[in-house]
C-alpha positions, 0 to 999 in steps of 0.5 A: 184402869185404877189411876193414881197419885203421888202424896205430898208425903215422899213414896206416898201414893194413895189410890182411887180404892172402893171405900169401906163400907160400914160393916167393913169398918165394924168388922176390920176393927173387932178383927184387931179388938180381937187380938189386943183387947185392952192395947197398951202404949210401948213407952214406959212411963210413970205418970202424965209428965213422964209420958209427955217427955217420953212421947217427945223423945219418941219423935224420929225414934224408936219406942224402944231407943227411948225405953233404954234411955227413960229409966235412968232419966225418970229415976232422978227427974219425974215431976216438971220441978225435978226436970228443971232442977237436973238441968239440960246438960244433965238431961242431954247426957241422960238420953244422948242415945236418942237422935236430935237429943241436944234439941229435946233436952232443950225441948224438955226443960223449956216445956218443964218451965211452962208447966210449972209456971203456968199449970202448977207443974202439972200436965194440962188436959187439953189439945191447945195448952199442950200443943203450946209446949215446946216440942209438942206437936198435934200427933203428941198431944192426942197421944197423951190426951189418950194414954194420960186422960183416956180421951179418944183421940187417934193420933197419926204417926208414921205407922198409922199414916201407912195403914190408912192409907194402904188399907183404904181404911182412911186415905189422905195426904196428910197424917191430919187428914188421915186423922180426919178420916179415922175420926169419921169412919172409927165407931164410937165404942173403938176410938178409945183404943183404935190409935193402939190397935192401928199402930200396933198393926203398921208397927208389927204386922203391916210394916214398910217395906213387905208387909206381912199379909200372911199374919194380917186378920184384916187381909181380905178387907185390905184394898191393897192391891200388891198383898204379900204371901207367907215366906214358905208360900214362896218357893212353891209360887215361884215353882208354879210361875216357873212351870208356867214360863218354861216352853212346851217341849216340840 
């Protein structure tokens, strides 16, 4: 009997799952190289400060919520200087469309001031100077480390949290240790992309709550044990079940 248990993380459960062996790990990511061989960020932005404010105004949102409020923003501010000058009341109006916006208005002009103050207004390459910004966080950082200066950082987001852990690609209780596991197991000649294509995958095909098994190129190395089955696969599933049940005639 395969034992589990429950995550920190609430409706998380991780499983004891055969691990990937080598060539698995080769092939599950060739599988999603295949589909998406050069994958992009779904946040638009101008130049690495502007990543940086989209990616905090990105947190507890939607890529595309904070696509529909960016525009207006980066026209008139796209520079640390700009920022501050527009001012966080300003700021607050231009994105009230995303949650928690007073609060990353105020994220983003304090960032604003640092960058100018202590890195001549622009953006640092480096994981502790950026994680010492107000509002930015691990996950942040090694997504601008990776789209901004193409380091081959995998950050661990909602989405992939989920496909490592459902797929047993790298099970851990924690988005660190998820991270962890990724930086292990990922070959070298994948990590450059390897955030995109797993984000890509939780995002489009492996979602929450009934994931698209049927459209996965990675299905039979899933260790998913409750894998799904195309929608017009499931009235001729139900039928059979149904013959099956239905007692035989005395």
């Amino acid at each position: 009997m395969r034992r589990r248990w429950r995550g920190k993380r609430r409706g998380v459960i991780l499983a004891v799952m055969r691990k990937f062996t080598k060539r698995e790990v080769e092939e599950f990511y060739a599988r999603l190289a295949a589909t998406r061989p050069i994958p992009r960020t779904e946040l638009e932005f101008i130049n690495p400060f502007t990543l940086l404010v989209a990616v905090v105004l990105s947190a507890q949102a939607t890529d595309a919520g904070v696509n529909k409020a960016t525009p207006a923003l980066f026209d008139l501010a796209d520079t640390p200087q700009k920022m501050l000058e527009l001012g966080e009341e300003r700021i607050a109006a231009l994105i009230r469309t995303i949650g928690l916006y007073r609060t990353k208005a105020r994220n983003i002009v304090a960032l604003s001031r640092l960058l100018v103050e202590r890195h001549g207004g622009e953006v640092p390459r480096d994981r502790a100077a950026l994680e010492a910004l107000p509002g930015v966080g691990r996950k942040t950082a090694n997504v601008v480390l990776n789209v901004a200066f193409s380091e081959p950082t995998i950050a661990v987001d909602t989405h992939i949290f989920r496909v490592g852990n459902r797929t047993g690609l790298a099970p851990g209780r924690t988005p660190h240790a998820v991270e962890l596991a990724l930086e292990a197991c990922t070959p070298a000649k994948y990590k450059l992309y390897a955030h995109h294509w797993l984000i890509l995958h939780g995002r489009h095909v492996c979602i929450a709550r009934k994931p698209r098994c049927g459209d996965c190129v990675v299905a039979d190395l899933c260790r998913y044990g409750a894998k799904t089955v195309p929608d017009e696969a499931a009235p001729a599933s139900a039928a059979v079940s149904r013959r099956r049940a239905r007692p035989a005639n005395p």
